[in-house]
N, C-alpha and C positions, 0 to 999 in steps of 0.2 A: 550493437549490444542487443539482446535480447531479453525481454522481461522476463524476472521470475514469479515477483508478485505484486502485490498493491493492498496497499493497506490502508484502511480508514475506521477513525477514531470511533469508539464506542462504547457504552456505557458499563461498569462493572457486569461480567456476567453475559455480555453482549446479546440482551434479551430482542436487540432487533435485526440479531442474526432469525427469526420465527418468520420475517416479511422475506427473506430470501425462500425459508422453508415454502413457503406459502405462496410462493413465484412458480414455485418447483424447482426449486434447486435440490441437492440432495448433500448434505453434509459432511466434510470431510472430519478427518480427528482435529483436536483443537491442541495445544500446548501448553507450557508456561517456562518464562525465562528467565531461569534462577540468577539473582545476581543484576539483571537487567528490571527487575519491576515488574515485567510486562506478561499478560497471558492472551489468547486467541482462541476465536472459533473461526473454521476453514473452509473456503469451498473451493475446490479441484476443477482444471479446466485442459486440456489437451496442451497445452502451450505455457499454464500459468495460474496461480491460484489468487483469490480473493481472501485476504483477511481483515477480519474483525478484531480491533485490538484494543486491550484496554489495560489502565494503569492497576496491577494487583496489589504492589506493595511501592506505597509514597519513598517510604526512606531508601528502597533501590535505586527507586528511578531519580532523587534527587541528586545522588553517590555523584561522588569526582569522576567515577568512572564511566557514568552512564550520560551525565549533567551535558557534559559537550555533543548528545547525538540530537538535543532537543526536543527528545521523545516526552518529555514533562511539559513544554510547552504547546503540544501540537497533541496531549492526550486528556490534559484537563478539559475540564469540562465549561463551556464558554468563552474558549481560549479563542482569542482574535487569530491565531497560527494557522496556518492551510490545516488541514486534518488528514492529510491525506501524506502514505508515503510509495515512493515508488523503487523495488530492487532489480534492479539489473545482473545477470549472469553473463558470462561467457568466458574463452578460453586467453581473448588477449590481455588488456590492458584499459580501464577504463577513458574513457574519453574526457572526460573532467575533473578536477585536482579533487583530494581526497585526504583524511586523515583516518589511519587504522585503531578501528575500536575491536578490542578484543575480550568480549563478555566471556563469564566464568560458562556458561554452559557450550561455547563451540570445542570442539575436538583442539588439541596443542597443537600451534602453531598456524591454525585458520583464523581469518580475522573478518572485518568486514569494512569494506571503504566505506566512508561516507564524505560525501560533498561538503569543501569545507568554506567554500563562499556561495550558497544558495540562501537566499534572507527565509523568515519564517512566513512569507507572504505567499512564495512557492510550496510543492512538498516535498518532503523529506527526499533526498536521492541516494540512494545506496550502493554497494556493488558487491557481488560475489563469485571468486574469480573460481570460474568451473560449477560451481555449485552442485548441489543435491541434484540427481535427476528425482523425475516428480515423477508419485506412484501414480496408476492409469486413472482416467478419469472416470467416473462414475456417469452412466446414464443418467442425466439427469431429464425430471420428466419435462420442464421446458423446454427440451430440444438443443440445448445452447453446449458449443462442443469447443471454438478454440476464440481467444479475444484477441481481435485483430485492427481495433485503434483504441487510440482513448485521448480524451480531449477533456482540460481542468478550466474550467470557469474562478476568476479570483477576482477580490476585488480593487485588489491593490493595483498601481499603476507603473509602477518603476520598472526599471529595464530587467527583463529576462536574465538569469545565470547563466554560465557555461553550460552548466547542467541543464536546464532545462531548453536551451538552442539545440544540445546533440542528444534528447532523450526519445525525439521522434514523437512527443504528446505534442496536441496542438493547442493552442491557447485561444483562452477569448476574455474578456474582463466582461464584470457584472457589477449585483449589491451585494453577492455569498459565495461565498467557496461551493462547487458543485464538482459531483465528477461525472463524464458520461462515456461510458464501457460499451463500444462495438463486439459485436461476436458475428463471426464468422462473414463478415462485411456484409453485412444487416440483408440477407438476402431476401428475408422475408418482408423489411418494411416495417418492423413492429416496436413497439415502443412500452416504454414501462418505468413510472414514476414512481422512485421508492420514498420521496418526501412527503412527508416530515420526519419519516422514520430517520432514514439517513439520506444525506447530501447525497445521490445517486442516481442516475437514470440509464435503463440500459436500452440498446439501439440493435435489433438482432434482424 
């Protein structure tokens, strides 16, 4: 499977999308998902994008419809939940068991898997079969052009999911949820800590 994006939790407004701006990233358009709660600011990447997501409307995201994706516990704020989620695209068949969520804003008859035994200690595992192709990426002025590993720090201890054995992220345990995003298999050696801001570090 191959990544489509990755998502980590952020505060109404996602005002610490500004420490990406200020990396040099260059920002992509942002959304909102009617029906689902949820809205976004983006950044585009050759391979995959990065988003900033956060809870717009409480009584969406608590819905019978929405309630089973977990998005409410992995977007509040303080929430012990990994914060991080991760979607998968491609043309087969997901690798790990799934149950189909189909929010009011996708087109009739598209749905979205979502991994339906990963605990809230891992992140979110998604899947989208075929998916969007992604518009070009933007020069961005850090130089950073395709993300090619990503590795989740958690602090939980229990045994790995389906999903997360066959997602190709690598794991390491800690005292905090972290994520840390390769680009382009770090040719340069360089490094960039985006805490406190958010749980982030990139490796380029």
């Amino acid at each position: 499977m191959k990544p489509d994006h990755i998502f980590i939790r952020a505060t109404p407004g996602a005002p610490e999308a500004e420490a990406l701006r200020a990396f040099g990233l260059t920002e992509g358009s942002g959304n909102v998902h009617p029906g689902q709660g949820t809205a976004n600011r983006r950044f585009f990447f050759a391979n995959a994008f990065l988003e900033l997501l956060w809870i717009a409307d409480a009584a969406e995201v608590a819905s019978p419809l929405t309630a089973p994706t977990t998005l409410g516990e992995r977007l509040c704020a303080d929430s012990a939940a990994s914060p991080f989620g991760i979607c998968f695209r491609d043309a087969g068949t997901p690798s790990f068991p799934v149950f189909d969520y189909q929010p009011s804003y996708l087109p009739p008859g598209m749905s979205i898997g979502i991994a339906s035994e990963a605990p809230l200690s891992e992140p979110m595992w998604f899947y989208l079969a075929g998916g969007k192709s992604l518009p070009p990426p933007p020069d961005h002025a850090a130089g950073l052009n395709r993300i090619s590993a990503v590795r989740c720090t958690r602090p939980a201890v229990a045994a790995l999911s389906a999903a997360a054995l066959g997602s190709g992220v690598t794991f390491a345990e800690g005292k905090e949820h972290l994520l840390e995003i390769s680009f382009d298999d770090e040719m340069r050696g360089l490094t960039h800590d985006f805490r406190p801001i958010l749980p982030l570090i990139f490796r380029y």
